[in-house]
MARBA-3410 file (N, C-alpha, C, O; in Angstrom, 1 decimal):
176
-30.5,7.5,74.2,-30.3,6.5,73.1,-30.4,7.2,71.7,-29.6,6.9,70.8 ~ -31.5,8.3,71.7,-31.3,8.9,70.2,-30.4,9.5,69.8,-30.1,9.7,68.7 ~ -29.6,9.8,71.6,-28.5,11.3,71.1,-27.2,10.3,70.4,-26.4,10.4,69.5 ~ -27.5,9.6,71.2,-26.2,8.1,70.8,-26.5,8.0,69.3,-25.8,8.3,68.3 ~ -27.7,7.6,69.3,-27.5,7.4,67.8,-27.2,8.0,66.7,-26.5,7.7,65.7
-27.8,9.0,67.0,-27.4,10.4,65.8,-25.9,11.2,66.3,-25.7,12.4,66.1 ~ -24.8,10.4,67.2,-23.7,10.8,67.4,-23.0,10.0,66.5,-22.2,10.5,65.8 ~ -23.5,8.4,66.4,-23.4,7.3,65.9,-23.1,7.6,64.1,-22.1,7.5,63.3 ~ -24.6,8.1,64.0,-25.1,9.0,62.4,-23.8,9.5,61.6,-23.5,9.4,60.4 ~ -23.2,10.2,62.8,-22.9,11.8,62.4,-21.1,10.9,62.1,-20.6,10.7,61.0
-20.8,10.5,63.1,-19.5,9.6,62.9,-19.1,9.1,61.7,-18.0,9.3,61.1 ~ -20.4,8.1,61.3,-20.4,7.2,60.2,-20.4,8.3,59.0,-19.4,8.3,58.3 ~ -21.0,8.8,58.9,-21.1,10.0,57.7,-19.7,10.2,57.5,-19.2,9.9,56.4 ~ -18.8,11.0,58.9,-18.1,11.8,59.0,-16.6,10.5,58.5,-15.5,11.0,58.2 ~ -16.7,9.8,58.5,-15.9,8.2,58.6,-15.9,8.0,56.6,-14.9,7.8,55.8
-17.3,8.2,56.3,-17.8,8.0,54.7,-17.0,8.9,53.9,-16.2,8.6,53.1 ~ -17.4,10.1,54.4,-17.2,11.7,53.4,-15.3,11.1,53.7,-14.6,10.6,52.8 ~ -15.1,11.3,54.6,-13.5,11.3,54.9,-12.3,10.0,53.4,-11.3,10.1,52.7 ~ -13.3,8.9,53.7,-12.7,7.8,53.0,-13.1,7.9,51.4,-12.7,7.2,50.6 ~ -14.1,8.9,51.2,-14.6,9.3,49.8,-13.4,10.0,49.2,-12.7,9.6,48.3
-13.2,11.3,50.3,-12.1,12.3,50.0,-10.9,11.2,49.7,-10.7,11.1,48.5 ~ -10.0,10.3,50.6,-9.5,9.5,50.2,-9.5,8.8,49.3,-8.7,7.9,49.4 ~ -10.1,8.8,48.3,-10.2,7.3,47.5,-10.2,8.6,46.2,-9.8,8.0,45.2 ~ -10.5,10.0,45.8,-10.6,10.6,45.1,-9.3,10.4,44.5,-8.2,10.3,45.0 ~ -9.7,10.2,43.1,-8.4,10.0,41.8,-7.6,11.1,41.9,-8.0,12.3,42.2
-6.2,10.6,41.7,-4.7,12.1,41.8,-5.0,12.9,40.4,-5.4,12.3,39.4 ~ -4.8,13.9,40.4,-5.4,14.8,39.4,-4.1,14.4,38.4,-2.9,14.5,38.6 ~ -4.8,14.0,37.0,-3.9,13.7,35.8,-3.0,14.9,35.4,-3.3,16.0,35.7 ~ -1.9,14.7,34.8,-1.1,15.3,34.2,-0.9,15.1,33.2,0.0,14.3,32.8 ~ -1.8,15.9,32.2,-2.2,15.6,30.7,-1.3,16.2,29.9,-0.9,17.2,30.4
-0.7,16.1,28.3,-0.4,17.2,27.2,-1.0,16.4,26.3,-1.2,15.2,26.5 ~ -1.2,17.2,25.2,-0.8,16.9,23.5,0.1,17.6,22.7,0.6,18.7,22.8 ~ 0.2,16.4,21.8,0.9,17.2,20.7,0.7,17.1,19.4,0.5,16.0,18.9 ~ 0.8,18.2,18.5,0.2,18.3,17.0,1.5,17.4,16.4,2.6,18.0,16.3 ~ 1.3,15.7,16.0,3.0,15.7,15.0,2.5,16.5,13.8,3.2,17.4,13.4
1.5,16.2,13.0,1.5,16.8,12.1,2.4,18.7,12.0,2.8,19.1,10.9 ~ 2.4,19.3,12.9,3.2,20.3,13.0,4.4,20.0,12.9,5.1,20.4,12.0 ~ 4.9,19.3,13.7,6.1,18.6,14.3,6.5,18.6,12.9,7.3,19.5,12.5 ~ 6.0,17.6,12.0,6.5,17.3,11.0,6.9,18.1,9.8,7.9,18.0,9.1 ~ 5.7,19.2,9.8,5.8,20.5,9.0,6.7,21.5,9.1,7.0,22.3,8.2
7.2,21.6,10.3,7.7,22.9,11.2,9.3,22.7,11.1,10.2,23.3,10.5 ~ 9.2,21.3,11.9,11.0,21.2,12.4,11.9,20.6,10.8,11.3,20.5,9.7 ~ 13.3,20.4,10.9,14.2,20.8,10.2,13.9,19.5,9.4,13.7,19.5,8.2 ~ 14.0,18.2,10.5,14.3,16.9,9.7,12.8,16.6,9.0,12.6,16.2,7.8 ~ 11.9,16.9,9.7,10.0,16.9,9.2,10.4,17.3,7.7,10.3,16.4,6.9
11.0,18.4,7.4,11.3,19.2,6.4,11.6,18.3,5.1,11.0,18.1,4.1 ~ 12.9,18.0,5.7,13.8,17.5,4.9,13.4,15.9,4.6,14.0,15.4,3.7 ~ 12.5,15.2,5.3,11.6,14.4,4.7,10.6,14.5,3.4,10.5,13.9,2.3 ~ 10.0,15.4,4.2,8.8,16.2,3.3,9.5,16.3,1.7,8.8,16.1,0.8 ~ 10.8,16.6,1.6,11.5,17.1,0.3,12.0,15.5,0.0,11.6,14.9,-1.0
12.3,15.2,0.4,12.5,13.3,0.0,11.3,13.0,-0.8,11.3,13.0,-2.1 ~ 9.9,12.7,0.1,8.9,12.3,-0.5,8.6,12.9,-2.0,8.5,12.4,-3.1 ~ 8.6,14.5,-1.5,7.9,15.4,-2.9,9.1,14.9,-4.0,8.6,14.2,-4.9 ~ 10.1,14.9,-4.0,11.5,14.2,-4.9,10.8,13.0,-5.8,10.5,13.0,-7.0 ~ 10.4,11.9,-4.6,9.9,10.8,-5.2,8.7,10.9,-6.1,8.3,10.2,-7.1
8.1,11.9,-5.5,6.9,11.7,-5.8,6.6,12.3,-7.4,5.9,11.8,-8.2 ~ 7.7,13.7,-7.7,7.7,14.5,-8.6,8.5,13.3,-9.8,8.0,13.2,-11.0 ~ 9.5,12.6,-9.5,9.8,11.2,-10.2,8.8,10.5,-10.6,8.5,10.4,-11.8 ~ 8.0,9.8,-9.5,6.7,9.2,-10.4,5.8,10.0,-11.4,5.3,9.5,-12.5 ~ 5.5,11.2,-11.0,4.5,12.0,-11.7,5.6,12.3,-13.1,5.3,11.4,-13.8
6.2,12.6,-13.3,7.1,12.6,-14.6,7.1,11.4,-15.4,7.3,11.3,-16.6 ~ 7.0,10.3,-14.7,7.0,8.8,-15.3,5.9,8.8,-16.0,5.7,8.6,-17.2 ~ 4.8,9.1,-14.9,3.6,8.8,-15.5,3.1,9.6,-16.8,2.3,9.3,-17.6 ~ 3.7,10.9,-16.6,3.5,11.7,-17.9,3.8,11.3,-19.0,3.0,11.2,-19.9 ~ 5.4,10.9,-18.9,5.7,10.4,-20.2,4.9,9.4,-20.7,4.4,9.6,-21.8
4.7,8.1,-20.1,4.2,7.0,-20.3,2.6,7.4,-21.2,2.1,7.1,-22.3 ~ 2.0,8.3,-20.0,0.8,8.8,-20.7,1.0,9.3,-22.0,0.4,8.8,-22.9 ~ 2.1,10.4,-22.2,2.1,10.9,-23.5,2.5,9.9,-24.7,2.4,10.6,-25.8 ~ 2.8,8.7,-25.0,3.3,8.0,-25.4,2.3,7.1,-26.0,2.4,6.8,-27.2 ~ 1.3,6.6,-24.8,0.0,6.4,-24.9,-1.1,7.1,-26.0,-1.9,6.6,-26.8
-0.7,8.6,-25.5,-1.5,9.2,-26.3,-1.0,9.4,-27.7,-1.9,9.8,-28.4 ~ 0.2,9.3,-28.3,0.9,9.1,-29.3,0.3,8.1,-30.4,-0.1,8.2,-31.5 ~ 0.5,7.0,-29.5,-0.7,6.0,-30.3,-1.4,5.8,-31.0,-1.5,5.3,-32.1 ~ -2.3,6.7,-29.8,-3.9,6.8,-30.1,-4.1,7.5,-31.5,-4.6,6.9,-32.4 ~ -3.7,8.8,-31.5,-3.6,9.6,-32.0,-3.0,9.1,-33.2,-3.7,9.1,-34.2
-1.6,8.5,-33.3,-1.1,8.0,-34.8,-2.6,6.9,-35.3,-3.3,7.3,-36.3 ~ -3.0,5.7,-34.7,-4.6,5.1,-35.2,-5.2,6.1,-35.8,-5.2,6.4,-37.0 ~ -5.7,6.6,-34.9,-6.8,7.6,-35.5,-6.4,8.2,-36.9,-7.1,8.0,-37.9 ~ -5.2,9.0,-36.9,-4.8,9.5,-38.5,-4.8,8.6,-39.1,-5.2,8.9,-40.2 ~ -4.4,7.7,-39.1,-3.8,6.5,-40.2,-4.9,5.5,-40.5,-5.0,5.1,-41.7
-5.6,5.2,-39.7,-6.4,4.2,-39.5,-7.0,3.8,-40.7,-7.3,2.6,-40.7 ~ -7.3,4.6,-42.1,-8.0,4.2,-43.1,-7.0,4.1,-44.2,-7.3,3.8,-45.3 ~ -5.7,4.3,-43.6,-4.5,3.8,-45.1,-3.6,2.4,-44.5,-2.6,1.9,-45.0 ~ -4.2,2.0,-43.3,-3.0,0.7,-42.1,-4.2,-0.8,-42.7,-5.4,-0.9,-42.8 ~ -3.3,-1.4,-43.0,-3.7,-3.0,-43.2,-4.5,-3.8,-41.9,-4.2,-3.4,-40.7
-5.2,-4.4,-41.9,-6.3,-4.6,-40.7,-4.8,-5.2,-39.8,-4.4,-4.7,-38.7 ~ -4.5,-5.8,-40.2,-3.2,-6.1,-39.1,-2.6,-5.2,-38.3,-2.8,-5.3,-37.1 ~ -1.7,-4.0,-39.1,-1.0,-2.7,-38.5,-2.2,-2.1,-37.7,-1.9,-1.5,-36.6 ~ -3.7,-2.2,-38.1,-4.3,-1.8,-37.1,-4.7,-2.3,-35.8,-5.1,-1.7,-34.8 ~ -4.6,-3.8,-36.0,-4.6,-4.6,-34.5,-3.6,-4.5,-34.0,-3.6,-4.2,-32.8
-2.7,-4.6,-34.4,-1.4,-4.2,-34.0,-1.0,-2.7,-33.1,0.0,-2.5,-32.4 ~ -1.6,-2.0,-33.4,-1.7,-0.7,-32.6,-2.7,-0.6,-31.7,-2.3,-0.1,-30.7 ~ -4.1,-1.1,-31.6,-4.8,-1.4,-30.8,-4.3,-2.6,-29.6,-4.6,-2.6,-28.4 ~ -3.5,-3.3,-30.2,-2.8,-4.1,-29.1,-1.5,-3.2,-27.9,-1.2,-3.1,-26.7 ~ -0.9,-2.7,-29.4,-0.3,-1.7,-28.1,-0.4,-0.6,-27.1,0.1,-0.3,-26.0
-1.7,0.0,-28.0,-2.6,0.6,-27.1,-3.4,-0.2,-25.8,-3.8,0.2,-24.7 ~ -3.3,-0.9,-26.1,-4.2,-1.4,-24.6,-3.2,-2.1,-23.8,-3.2,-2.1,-22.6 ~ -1.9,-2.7,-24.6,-0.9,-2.8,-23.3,-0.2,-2.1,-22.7,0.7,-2.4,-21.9 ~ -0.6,-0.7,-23.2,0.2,0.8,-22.6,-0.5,1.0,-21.5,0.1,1.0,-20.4 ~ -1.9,1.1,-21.6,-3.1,1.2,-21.0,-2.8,0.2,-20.3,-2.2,-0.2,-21.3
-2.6,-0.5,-19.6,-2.5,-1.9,-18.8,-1.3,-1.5,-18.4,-1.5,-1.1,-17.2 ~ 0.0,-1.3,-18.7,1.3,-0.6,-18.0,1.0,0.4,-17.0,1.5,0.5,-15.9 ~ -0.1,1.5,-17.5,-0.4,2.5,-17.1,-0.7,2.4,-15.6,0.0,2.6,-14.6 ~ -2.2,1.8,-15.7,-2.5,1.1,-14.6,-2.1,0.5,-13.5,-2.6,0.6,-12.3 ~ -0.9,-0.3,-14.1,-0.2,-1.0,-13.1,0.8,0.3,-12.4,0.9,0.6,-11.2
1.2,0.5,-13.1,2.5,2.1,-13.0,1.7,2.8,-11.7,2.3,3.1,-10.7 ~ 0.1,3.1,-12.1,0.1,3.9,-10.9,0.0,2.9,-9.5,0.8,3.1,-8.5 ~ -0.7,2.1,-9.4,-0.4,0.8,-8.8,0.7,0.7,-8.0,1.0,1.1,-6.8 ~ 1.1,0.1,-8.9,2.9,0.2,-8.0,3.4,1.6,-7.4,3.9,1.7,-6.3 ~ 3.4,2.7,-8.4,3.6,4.0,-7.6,2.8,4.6,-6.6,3.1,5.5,-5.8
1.4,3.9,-6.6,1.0,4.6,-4.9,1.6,3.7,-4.1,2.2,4.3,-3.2 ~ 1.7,2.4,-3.9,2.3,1.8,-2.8,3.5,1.9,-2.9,3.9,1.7,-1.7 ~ 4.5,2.3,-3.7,6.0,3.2,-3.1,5.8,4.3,-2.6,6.8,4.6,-1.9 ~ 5.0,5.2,-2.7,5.4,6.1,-2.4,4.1,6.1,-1.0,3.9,7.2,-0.4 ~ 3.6,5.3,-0.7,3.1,5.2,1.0,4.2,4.2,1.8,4.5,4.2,2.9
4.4,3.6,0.7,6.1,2.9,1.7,7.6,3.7,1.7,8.7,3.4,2.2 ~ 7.3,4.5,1.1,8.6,5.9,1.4,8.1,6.8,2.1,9.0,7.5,2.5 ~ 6.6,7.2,2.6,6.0,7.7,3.3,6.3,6.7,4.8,7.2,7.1,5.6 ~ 5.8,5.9,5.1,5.9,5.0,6.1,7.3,5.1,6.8,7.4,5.3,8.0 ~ 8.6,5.0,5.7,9.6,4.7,6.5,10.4,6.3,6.4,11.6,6.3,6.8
9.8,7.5,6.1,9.9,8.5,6.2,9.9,9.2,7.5,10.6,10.0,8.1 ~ 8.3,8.3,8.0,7.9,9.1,9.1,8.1,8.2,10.4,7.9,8.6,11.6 ~ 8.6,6.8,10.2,8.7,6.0,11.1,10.6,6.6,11.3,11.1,6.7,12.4 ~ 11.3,6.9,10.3,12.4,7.7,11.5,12.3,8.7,12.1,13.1,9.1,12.9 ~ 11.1,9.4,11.7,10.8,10.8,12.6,10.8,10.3,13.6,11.5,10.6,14.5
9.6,9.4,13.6,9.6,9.4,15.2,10.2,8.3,16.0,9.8,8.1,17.2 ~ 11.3,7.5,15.4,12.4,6.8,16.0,13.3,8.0,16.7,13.9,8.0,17.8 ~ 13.1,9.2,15.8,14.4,10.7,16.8,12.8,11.4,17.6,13.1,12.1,18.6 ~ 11.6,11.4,17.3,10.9,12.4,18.8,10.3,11.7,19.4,9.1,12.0,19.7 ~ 10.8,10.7,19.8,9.9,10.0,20.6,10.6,9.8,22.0,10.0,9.7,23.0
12.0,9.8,21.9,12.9,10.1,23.1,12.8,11.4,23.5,12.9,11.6,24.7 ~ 12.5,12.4,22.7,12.6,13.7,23.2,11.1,14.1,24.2,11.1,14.8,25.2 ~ 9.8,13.4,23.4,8.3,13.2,23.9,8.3,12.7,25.5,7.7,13.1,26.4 ~ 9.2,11.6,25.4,9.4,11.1,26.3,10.4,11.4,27.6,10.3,10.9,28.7 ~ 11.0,12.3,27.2,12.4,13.0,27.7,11.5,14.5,28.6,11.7,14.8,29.7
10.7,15.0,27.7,10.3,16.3,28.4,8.7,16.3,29.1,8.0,17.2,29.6 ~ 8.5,14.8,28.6,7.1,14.1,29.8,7.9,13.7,30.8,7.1,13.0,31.5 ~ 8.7,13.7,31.3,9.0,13.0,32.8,9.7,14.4,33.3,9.8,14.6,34.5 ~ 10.4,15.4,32.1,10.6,16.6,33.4,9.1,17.4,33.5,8.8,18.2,34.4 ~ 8.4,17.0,32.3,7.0,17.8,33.3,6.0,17.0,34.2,5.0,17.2,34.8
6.9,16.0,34.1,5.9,15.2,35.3,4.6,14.7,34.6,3.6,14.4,35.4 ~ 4.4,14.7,33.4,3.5,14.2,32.9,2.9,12.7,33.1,3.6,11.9,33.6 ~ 1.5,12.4,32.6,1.2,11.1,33.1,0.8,10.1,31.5,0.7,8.9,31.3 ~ 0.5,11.1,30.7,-0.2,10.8,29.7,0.4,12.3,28.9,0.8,13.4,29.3 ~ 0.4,11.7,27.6,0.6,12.9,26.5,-0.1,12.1,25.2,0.0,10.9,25.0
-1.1,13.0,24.2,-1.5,12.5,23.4,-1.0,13.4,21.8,-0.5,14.5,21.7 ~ -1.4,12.3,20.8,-1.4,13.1,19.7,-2.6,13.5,19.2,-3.4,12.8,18.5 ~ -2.8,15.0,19.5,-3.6,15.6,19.4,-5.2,15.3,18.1,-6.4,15.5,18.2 ~ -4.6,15.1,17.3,-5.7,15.0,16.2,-5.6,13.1,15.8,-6.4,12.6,15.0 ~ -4.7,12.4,16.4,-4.6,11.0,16.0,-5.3,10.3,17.3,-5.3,9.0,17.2
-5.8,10.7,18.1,-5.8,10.0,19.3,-7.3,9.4,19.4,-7.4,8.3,19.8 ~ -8.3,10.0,19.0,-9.5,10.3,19.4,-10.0,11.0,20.0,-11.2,10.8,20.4 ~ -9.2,12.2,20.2,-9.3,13.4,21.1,-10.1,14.0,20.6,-10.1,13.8,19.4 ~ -11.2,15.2,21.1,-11.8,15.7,20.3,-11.7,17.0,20.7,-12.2,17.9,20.0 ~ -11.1,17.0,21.9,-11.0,18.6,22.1,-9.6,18.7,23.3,-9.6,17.7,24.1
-8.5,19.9,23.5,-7.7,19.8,23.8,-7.6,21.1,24.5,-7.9,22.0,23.6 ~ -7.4,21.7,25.7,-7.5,23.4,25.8,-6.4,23.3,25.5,-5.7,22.4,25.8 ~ -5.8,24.6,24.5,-4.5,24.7,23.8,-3.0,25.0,25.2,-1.8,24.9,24.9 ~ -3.4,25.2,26.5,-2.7,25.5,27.3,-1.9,23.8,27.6,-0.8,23.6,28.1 ~ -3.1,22.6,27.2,-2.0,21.5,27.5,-1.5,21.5,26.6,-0.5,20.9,27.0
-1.1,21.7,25.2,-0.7,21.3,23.7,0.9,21.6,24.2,1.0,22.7,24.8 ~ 2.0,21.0,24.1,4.0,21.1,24.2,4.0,21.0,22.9,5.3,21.1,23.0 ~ 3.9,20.8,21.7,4.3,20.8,20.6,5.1,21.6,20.2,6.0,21.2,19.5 ~ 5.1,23.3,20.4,6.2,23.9,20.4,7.4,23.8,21.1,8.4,24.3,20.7 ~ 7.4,23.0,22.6,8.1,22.6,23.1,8.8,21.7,22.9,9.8,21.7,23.5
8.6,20.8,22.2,8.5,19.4,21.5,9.6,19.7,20.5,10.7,19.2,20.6 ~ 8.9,20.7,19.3,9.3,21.9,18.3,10.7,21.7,18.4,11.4,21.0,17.8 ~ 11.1,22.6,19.4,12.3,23.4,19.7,13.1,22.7,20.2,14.2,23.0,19.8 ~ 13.1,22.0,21.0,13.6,20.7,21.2,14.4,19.4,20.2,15.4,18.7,20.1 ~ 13.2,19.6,19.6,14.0,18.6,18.2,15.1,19.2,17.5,16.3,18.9,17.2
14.1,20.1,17.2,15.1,20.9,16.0,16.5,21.4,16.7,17.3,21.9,16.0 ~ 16.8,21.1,18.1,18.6,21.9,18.5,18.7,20.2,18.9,19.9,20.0,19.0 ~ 18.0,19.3,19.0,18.9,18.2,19.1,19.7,17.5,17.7,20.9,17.3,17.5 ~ 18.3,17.5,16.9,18.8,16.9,15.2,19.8,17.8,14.9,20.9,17.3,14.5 ~ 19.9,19.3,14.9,21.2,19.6,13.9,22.2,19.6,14.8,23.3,19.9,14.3
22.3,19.3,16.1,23.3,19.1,16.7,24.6,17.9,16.3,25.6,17.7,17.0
END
């Protein structure tokens, strides 16, 4: 009866371990990818990047002048200030502070264009790599691909990273 039983033992174990092995998860097929590279590296990333800086080099010139203009003001008050009729002098303190108040607004309005020319900058980037992400995850049989520094990832061994693959890829589809 004991040998039964511990034949019994040995079965059930052997029945356990077997359906454990079974039930073990299919080993993932992981990548990442840096867009930030993506973006920096390939042709159209580029030629974005020169869009923005365009815009951006536009606003910063705006804002100079405006500033300088401002400071023109200021600077005419201050000299004049003791030969100007109390009037001419409210009168320039009025313009002074609605320059000041333009200013403000100016930058205002120029950071939110120029994160909404960012936005639709980078939202056609990846309207063109996301077919390609997508395109060279299913010939690598991938299961998952992450973006590397956007994901929550915190650590990546550089042997999963395709981003040069990714890379090279874009850049002969786009100038194609």
């Amino acid at each position: 009866m004991k040998a039964n039983l511990a034949v019994v033992m040995v079965a059930v174990a052997a029945i356990a371990a077997g359906r454990a092995m079974a039930q073990e998860a299919p080993k993932l097929a992981v990548a990442v990818i840096d867009v930030d590279q993506l973006v920096q590296n390939s042709a159209a990333g580029k030629e974005s990047m020169t869009r923005l800086k365009k815009v951006q080099d536009e606003k910063v010139a705006e804002r100079k002048k405006m500033t300088e203009d401002l400071q023109a003001l200021q600077k005419q008050l201050e000299a004049q200030r003791a030969t100007l009729s109390e009037a001419k002098v409210a009168d320039l303190q009025k313009q002074i502070e609605d320059r000041g108040i333009a200013l403000r607004r100016f930058d205002d309005d120029a950071q939110q264009q120029l994160e909404e020319a960012k936005r639709k900058e980078l939202g056609a980037l990846e309207k063109q790599l996301m077919p390609i992400i997508q395109e060279l995850g299913r010939e690598m049989k991938l299961q998952l691909i992450f973006n590397k520094f956007q994901s929550g990832l915190v650590f990546a061994d550089e042997s999963l990273d395709i981003t040069d693959q990714v890379l090279r890829r874009f850049n002969t589809k786009v100038t194609k």
